[in-house]
N, C-alpha and C positions, 0 to 999 in steps of 0.2 A: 367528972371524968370517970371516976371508978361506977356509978350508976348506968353511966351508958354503956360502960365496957361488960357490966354487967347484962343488958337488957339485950346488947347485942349477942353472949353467949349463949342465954336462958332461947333469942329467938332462932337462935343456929342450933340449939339441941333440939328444939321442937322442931323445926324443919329439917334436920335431918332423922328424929325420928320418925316422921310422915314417910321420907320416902325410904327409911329400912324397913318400913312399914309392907310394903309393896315388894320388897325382895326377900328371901332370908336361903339358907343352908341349911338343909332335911339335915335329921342325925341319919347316921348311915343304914338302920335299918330300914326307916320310911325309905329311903331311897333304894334297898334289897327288893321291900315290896313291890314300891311303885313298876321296876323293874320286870318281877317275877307274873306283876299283872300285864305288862304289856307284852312281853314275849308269849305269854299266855294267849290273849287277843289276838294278836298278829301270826301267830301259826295256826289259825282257824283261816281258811280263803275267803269266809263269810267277812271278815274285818274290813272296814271297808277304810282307807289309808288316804286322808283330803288334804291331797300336799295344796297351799298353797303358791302357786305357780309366778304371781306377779302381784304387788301391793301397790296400790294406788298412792301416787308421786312417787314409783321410781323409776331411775333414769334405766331404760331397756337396754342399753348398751353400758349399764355396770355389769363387770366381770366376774363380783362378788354376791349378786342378785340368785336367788336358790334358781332361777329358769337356767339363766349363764353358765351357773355351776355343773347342774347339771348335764348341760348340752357338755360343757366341757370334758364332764367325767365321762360320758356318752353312759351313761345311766337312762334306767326307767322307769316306772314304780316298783318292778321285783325285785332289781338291786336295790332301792331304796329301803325295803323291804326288809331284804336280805340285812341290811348293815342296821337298820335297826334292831334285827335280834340279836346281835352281836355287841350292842351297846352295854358296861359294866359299870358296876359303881365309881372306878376312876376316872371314868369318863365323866361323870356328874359336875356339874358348877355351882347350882343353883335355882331356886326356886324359886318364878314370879307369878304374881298376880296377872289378870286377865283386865288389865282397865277400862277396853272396851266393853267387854263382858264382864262384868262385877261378879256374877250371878252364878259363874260355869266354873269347871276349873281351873286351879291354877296350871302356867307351862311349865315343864319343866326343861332346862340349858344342858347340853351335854356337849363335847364335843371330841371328835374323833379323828385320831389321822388317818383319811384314804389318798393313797398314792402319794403320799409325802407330802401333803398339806392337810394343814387343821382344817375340818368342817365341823362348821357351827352349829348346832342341830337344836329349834324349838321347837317341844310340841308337847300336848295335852290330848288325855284320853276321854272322851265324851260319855260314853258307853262299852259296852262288850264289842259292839260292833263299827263302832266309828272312833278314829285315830286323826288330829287335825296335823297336822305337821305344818305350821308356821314360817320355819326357816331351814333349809337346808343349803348351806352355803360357804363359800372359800371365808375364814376368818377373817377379819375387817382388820384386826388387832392379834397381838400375840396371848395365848390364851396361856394364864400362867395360875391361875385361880383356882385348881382342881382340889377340894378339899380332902379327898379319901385317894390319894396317890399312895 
């Protein structure tokens, strides 16, 4: 009994080390930089800003879908734009891996309140010149996880 209660902890710390493996929480300055580099990027017009519009399996008529959100906010990539240079270290969540892209950078999660709802914001900087923007969207869940408030 106690062997297996054992084999079952040792197999639940490995598994969940794999998958904190794949997320973690910048100390505050990486998150200054990462920051100071994107607001940097994004006020050149050359930045070229690849929102992701629609992700393959999802339902078109979710409300929380970054297209939806959008359309809803009646945004368009300059407001987009815009509220990205606006984004601060409290705003920050956390930092994930690219699983599809092992290779590229990691995203980074922020999220901000525009017009009185939380938007979820994922994205990762490529280059000087290209910005992927992932997710931009009404929050799924209440976002209570901010570590630098």
């Amino acid at each position: 009994m106690i062997i297996q209660y054992l084999l079952k902890l040792v197999l639940f710390t490995i598994i969940r080390g794999l998958i904190l493996d794949d997320e973690c929480v910048e100390e505050i300055e990486k998150v200054k930089f990462f920051l100071k580099k994107l607001h940097y990027f994004i006020s050149d017009s050359n930045c070229q800003i690849d929102i992701q519009i629609k992700r393959r399996g999802e339902n078109p008529l979710d409300s929380n879908s970054t297209n939806n959100t959008i359309i809803d906010l009646d945004y368009d990539s300059e407001n987009i734009r815009e509220e990205l240079l606006t984004l601060k270290t409290s705003d920050y969540i956390k930092t994930v891996k690219d699983i599809m892209r092992p290779n590229t950078p990691n995203y980074w999660i922020f999220s901000k309140n525009i017009k009185g709802k939380d938007i979820y914001i994922k994205l990762k900087i490529y280059d000087m010149n290209k910005i992927h923007l992932m997710s931009f969207h009404y929050a799924v869940k209440q976002i209570e996880d901010k570590p630098y408030i």
